[in-house]
N, C-alpha and C positions, 0 to 999 in steps of 0.2 A: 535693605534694598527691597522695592515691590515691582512683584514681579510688573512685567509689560507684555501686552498681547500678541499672538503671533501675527506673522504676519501672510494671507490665503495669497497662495500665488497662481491657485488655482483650484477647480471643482470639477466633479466627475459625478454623474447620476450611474452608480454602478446597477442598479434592478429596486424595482417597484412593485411591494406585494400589497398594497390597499392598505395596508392596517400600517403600513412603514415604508418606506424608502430607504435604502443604502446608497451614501455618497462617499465620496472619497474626495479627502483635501491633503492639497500637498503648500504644505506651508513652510516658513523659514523662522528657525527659532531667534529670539530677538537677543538672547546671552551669545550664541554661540555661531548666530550666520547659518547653521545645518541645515539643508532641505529635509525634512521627513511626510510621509505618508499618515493622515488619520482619517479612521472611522467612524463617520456621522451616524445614527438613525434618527432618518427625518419622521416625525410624527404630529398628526394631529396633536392638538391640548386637550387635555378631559376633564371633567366636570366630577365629583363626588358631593351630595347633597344629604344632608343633615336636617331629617326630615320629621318634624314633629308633630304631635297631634295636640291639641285642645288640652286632652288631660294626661301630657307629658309621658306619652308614647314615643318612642325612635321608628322610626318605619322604616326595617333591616329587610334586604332579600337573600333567597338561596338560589346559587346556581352552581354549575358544573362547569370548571374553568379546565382549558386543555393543557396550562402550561404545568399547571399540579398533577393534574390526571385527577381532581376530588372536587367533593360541593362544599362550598365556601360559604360563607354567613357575611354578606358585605352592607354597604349604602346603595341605594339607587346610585347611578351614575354612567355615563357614558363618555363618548368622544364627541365635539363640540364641529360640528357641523361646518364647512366653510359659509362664511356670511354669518355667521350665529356669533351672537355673544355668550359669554360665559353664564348668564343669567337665564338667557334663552332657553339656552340647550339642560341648564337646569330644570328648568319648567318641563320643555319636553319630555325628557328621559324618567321624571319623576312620574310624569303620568302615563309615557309609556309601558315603566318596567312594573307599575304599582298601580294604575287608575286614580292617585290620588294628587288632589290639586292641594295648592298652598293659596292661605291667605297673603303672606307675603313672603319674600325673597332680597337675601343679600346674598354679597361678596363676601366670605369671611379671610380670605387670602389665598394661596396657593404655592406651591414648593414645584420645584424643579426635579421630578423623577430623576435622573441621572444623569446631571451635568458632561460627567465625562464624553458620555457616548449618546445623549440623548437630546433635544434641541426643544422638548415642548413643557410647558407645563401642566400641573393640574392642580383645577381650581378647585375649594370648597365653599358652596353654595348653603345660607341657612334658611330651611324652607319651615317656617310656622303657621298654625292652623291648618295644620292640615290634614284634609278629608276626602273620603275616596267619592267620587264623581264619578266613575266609569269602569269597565270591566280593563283587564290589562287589555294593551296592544303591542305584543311581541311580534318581532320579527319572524322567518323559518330555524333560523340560527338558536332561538333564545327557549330557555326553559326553565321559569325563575318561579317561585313560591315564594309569596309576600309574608313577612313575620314582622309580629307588632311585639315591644319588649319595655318594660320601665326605662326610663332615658337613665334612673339612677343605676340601672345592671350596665348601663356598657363600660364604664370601667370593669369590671368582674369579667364582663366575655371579653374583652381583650388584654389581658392578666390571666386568665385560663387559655391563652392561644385558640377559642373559639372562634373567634375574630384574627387572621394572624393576615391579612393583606395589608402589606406597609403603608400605600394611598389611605388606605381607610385609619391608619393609625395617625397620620396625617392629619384629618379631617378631624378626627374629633382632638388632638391638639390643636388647632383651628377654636374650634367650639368649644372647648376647656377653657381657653383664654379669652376666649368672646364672654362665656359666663363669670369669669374673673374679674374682667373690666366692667362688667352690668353691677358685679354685688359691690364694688369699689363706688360706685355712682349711685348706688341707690340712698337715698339718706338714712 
């Protein structure tokens, strides 16, 4: 049997803190007629960018994330702006967090953080040729240190848990299979 979708008999915006929203849906299950209560968080979609240089550098940053309490080793990457495409806020964020631009940009795909409870996704953006053009431009919020690494070490740092943010394990699955598909093509 497959499953079928609930059915919303209703919405509720319980509080909205910028970076999320909490809503509440009371929906009717479609096996068994039940009215039940569930927990949305609404959020922007985010962007992680797979950002390479000329001579097959990764362009990795560090920052201090509050939800570890520790400095992390991730991608450039943010939250995609309303009106912004995912290509966009690629570009953005890449020369926000880094100063460094790309000669081009794709879409490499994107995954669904947490279906259950979560409503957005995030994208993996592949940025090549790329070169630093300008000094960073941080927010007051932001305190990131740009590190350049052989694109052949990011397996090792994330297999060493140096890299241990799931989005970013994400992204270069993204980018693992994007290089799989290139060597498959090339003659």
């Amino acid at each position: 049997m497959t499953p079928k979708p609930f059915t919303t008999l209703s919405q509720e915006l319980l509080a909205d803190y910028r970076i999320f929203r909490l809503r509440k849906d009371r929906c009717r299950s479609p096996r068994t007629q039940g009215e039940h209560d569930f927990y949305v968080l609404e959020a922007d979609s985010w962007v992680n960018v797979v950002a390479l240089t000329p001579d097959e550098q990764i362009v990795l940053i560090e920052q201090y994330r509050f939800g570890s309490g520790q400095i992390t080793l991730e991608m450039p990457g943010g939250i995609i702006d309303p009106g912004e495409s995912p290509l966009q806020a690629a570009a953005r964020e890449l020369h926000e967090e880094t100063g460094y631009h790309a000669d081009s940009l794709s879409i490499l795909g994107f995954v669904e953080p947490n279906p259950a409870i979560l409503n957005n996704r995030c994208y993996t953006a592949l940025a090549l040729g790329c070169r630093p053009i300008a000094g960073q431009s941080l927010d007051e919020k932001e305190d990131i240190a740009i590190r350049l690494q052989p694109v052949a070490e990011l397996p090792s740092l994330l297999q060493s848990g140096r890299i241990s943010h799931a989005l970013v394990w994400a992204a270069y699955l993204h980018y693992d299979l994007w290089c799989k598909r290139r060597d498959t093509a090339s003659p």
